[in-house]
C-alpha positions in Angstrom: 0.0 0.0 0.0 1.3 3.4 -0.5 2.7 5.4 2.4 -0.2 8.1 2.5 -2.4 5.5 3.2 -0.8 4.4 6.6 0.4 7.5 7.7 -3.4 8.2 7.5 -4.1 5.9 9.8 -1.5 7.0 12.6 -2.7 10.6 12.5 -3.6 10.3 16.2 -0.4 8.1 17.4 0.9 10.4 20.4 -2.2 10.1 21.7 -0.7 7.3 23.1 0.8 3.2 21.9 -2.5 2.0 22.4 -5.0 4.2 19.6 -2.1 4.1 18.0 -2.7 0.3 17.6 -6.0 0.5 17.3 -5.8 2.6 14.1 -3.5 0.3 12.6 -5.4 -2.3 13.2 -8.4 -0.3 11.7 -5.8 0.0 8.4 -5.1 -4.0 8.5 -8.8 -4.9 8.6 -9.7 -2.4 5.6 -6.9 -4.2 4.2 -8.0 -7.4 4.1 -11.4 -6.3 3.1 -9.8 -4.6 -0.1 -8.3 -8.0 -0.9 -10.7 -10.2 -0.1 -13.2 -8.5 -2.4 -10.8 -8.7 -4.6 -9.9 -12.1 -4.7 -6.4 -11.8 -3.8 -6.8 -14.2 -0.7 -9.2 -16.7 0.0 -11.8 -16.7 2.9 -9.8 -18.9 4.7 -7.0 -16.4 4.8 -9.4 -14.0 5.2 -11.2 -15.2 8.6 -7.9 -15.6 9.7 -6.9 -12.4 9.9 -9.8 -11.1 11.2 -9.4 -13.6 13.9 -5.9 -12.6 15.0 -6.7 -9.0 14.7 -10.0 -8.9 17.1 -8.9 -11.8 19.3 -5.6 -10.1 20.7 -4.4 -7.1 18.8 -7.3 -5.1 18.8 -8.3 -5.9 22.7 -4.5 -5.3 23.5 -5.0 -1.9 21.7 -8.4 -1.0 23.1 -6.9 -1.7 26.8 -4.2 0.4 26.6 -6.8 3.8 25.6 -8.9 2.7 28.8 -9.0 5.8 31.4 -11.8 5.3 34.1 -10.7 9.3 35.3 -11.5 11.0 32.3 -12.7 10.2 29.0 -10.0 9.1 26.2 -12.5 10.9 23.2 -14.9 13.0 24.0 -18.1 13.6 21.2 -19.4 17.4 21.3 -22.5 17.9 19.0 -22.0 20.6 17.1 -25.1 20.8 15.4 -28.4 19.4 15.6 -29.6 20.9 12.4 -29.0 18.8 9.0 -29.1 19.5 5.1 -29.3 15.7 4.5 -32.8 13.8 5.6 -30.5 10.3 5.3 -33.2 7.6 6.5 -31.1 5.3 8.1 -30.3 8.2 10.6 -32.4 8.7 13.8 -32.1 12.9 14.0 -35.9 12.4 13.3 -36.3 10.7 16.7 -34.2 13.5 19.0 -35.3 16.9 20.5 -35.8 19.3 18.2 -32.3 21.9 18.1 -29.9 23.6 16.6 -26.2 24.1 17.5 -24.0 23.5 20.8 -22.6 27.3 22.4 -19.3 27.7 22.2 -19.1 28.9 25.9 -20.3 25.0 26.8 -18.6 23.8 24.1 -15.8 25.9 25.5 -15.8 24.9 28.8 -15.4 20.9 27.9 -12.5 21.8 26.2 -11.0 23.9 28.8 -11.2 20.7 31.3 -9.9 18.3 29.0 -6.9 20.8 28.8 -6.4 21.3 32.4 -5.3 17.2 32.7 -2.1 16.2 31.7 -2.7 14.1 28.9 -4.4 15.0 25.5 -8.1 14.4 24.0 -9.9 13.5 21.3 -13.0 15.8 20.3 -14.9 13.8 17.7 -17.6 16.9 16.1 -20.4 15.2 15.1 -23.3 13.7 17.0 -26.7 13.6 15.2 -26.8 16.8 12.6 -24.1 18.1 10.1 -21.7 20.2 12.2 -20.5 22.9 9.5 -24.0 24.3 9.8 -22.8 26.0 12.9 -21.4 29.1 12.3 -18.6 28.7 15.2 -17.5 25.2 14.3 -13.9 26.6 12.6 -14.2 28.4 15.6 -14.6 25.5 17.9 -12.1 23.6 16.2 -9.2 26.2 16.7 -10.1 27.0 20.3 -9.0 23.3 20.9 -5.7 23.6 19.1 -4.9 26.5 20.5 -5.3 25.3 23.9 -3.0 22.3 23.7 -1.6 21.0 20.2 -1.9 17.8 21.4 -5.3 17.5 21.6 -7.0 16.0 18.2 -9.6 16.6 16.3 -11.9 15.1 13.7 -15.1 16.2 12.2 -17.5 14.1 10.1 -19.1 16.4 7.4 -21.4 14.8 4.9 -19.6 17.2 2.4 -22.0 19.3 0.9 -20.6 22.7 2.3 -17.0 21.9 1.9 -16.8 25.4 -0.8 -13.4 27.2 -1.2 -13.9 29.5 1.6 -14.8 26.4 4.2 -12.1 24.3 2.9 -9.8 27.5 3.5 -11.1 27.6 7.1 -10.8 23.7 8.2 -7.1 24.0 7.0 -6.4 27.1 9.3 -8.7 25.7 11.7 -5.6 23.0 12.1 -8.2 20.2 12.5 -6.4 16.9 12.2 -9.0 14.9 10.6 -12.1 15.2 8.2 -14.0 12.0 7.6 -16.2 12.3 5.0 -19.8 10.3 5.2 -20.0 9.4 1.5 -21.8 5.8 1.7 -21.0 5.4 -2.4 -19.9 6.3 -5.6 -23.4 5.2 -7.1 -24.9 8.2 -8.4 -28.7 7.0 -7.6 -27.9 5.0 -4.7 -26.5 7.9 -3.3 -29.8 10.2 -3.8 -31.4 7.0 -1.8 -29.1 6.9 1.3 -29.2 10.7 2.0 -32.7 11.2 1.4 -32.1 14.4 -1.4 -31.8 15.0 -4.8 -28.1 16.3 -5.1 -25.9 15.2 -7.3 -22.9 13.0 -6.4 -20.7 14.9 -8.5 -21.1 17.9 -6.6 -19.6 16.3 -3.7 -17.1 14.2 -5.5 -15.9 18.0 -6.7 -15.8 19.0 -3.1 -13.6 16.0 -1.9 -11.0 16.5 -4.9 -11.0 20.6 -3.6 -10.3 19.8 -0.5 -7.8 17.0 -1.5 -6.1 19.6 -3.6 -6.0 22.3 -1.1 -4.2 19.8 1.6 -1.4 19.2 -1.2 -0.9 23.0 -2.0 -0.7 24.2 1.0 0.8 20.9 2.3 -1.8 20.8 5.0 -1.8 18.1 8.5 -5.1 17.5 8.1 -6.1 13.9 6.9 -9.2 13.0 4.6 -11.0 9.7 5.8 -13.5 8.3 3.3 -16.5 6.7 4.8 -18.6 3.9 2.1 -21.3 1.5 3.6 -20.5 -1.1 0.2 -19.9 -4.8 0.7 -17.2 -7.0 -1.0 -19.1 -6.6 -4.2 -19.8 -3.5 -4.5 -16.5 -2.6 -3.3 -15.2 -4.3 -6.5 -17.3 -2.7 -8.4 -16.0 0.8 -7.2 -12.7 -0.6 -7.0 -12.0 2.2 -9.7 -13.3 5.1 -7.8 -11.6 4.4 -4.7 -8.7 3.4 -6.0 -9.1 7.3 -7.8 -9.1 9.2 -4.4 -6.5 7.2 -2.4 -4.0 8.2 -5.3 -5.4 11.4 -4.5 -4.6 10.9 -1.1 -7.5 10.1 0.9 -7.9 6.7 3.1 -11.3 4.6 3.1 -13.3 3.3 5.7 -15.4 0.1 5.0 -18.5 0.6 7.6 -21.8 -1.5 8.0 -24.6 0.7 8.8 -26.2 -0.3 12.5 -29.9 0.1 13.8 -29.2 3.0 15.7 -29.8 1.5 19.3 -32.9 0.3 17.9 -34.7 2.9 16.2 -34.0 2.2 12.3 -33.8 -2.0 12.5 -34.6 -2.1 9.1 -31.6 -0.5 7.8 -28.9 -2.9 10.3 -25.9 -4.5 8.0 -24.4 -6.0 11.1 -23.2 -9.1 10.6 -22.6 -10.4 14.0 -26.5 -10.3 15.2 -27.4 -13.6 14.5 -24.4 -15.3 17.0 -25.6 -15.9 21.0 -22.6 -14.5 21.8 -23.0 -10.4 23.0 -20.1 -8.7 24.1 -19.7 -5.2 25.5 -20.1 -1.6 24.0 -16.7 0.1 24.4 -18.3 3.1 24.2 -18.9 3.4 28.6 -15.4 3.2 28.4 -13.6 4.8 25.7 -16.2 8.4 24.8 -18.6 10.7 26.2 -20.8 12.5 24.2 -21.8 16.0 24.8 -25.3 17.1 22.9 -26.2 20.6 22.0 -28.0 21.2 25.1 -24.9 19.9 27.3 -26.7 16.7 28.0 -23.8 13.7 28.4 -24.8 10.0 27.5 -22.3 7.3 26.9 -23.7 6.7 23.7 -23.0 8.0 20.5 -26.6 6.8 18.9 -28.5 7.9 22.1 -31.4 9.6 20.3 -33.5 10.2 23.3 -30.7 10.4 25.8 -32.1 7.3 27.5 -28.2 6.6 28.8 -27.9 10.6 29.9 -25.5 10.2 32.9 -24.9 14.1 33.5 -24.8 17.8 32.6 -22.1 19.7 31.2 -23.6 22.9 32.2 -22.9 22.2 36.0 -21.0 19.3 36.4 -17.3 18.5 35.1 -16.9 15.5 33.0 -15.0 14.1 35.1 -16.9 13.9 37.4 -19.7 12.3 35.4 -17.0 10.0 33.9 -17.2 8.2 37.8 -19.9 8.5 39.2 -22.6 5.6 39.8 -24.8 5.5 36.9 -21.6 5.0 34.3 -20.2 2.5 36.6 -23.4 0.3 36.6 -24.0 0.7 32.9 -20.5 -0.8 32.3 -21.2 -3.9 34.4 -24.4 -4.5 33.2 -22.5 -4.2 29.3 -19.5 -6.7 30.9 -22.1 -9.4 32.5 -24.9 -9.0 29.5 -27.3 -8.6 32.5 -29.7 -5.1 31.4 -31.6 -3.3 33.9 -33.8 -0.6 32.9 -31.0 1.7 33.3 -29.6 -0.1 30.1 -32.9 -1.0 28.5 -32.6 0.4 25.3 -29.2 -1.6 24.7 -31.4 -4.6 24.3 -32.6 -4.0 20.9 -29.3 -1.8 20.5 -26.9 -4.1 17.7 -24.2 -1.3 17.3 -22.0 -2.8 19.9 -21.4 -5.5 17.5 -19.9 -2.9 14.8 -16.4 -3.4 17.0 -14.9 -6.2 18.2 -14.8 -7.5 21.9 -12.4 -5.6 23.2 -11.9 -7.5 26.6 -10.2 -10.6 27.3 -12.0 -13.6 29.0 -15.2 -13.3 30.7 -16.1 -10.5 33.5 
């Protein structure tokens, strides 16, 4: 593979050896999806590899980003508001809004920055975050406050113009991942829910590409496509186009959203008895718009709400009693009301067991 590719993938590494190996790993697996699907091994070799990588390296990786003081990521929701009406998404299902405040958006960061160790702000919760007018705003505020800290926001694409790519550069954001879902011109028009064109975005994507390469920007482009092996063949062309172009892929399965789109789940573990735990309740925290914190990143109607950023510290959410039992109830498969709407939830299984043994 060519060096842009992997570097791509180790855009976060001081955050410490252990997301380090986890986006590796995340590099190996889309590996050996790109040659499965293209017949370069056989589905022996293949199951193999995804064996070795969830079974030990991935659980060695996801132990190491473990921090039961603070959060290792922490989510802020940027907006609530959307230009997309995508209908696997469950926006439709959450409390009408529009964007976070920089002031409590400000004050989450300003926490995170007071430990001694850096943090990963992931902008994006349920809307498209570049409809807030602060998010460049947002973005550089964290920077400047510690350079370690990373950042990555997941844009659909459609308002990545000149003058927005020319503010996510100086912004200094480390990542832009990029929800395209295919190159299929009418497929595409189906998964967002909108008639706008493909191309459009496609011309966006190769801006931004450029701009990174002129001005010889940091800032990584992760492409996100919901295709199986087949399909992935049949793009093969297309992607194949933009990682020359220096952008890395991401092969994703869409999920029922904790239970509120079933009829769009791709997850291919469901079926097995086996459940294993979220690592959500141990890796993020998600902050909404209204400063509401849940555990979970699909938590349309904040069901798993475990504090307030408004007048408590994150840290001090991140221990207290609620998170605690959520996390044994996700370690012992065991759901209490507090946890019922991880029942029907399946996007646990988009991510491998990350513990090893039983609890």
């Amino acid at each position: 593979m060519k060096k842009n590719f992997i570097s791509s993938w180790l855009c976060f590494d001081f955050l410490g050896v252990g997301h380090q190996l986890v986006l590796l790993l995340g590099m190996i697996n889309n590996l050996i999806r790109k040659l499965a699907a293209r017949k370069i091994i056989n589905s022996k070799v293949e199951d193999l590899g995804r064996s070795l990588l969830s079974k030990v390296f991935y659980k060695l990786g996801a132990q190491l980003t473990h921090d039961l003081e603070f959060p290792f990521q922490i989510n802020l929701e940027l907006s609530r508001a959307c230009n997309y009406d995508c209908p696997f998404c469950a926006r439709t299902e959450t409390v009408v809004g529009s964007h976070i405040k920089f002031d409590l958006a400000k004050s989450v960061i300003d926490e995170a920055t007071s430990l001694n160790k850096p943090t990963l702000f992931a902008l994006h919760m349920w809307g498209e975050p570049m409809l807030n007018p602060e998010w460049g705003r947002i973005i550089s505020y964290i920077k400047k406050q510690k350079v370690q800290h990373r950042t990555s926001l997941t844009t659909n694409g459609f308002l990545l113009d000149t003058t927005n790519i020319e503010a996510l550069l100086q912004s200094k954001l480390d990542q832009v991942i990029i929800s395209l879902h295919t190159f299929d011109p009418a497929e595409y028009q189906i998964r967002i829910g909108k008639n706008i064109d493909l191309f459009f975005i496609e011309n966006n994507i190769k801006n931004l590409l450029a701009a990174i390469q002129s001005q010889n920007s940091k800032t990584k482009v992760l492409i996100r496509l919901f295709l199986d092996a087949k399909m992935q063949e049949e793009q093969s062309h297309k992607i194949k186009e933009y990682e020359d172009l220096g952008a890395v892929f991401e092969f994703d399965y869409y999920d029922n959203s904790a239970g509120d789109r079933q009829e769009w789940s791709e997850i291919p573990f469901t079926k097995q008895n086996k459940r294993w735990a979220c690592y959500h309740p141990w890796l993020t925290a998600t902050v909404n718009i209204f400063g509401e914190v849940t555990i979970c990143c699909v938590d349309s109607k904040m069901a798993l709400q475990v504090g307030d950023a408004n007048h408590q510290k994150i840290s001090e959410i991140w221990k207290n009693d609620k998170v605690k039992k959520i996390r044994n109830e996700h370690r012992t498969g065991k759901f209490s009301p507090t946890c019922e709407v991880c029942k029907g939830c399946d996007t646990w299984a988009n991510k491998p067991d990350m513990f090893f043994g039983s609890p």
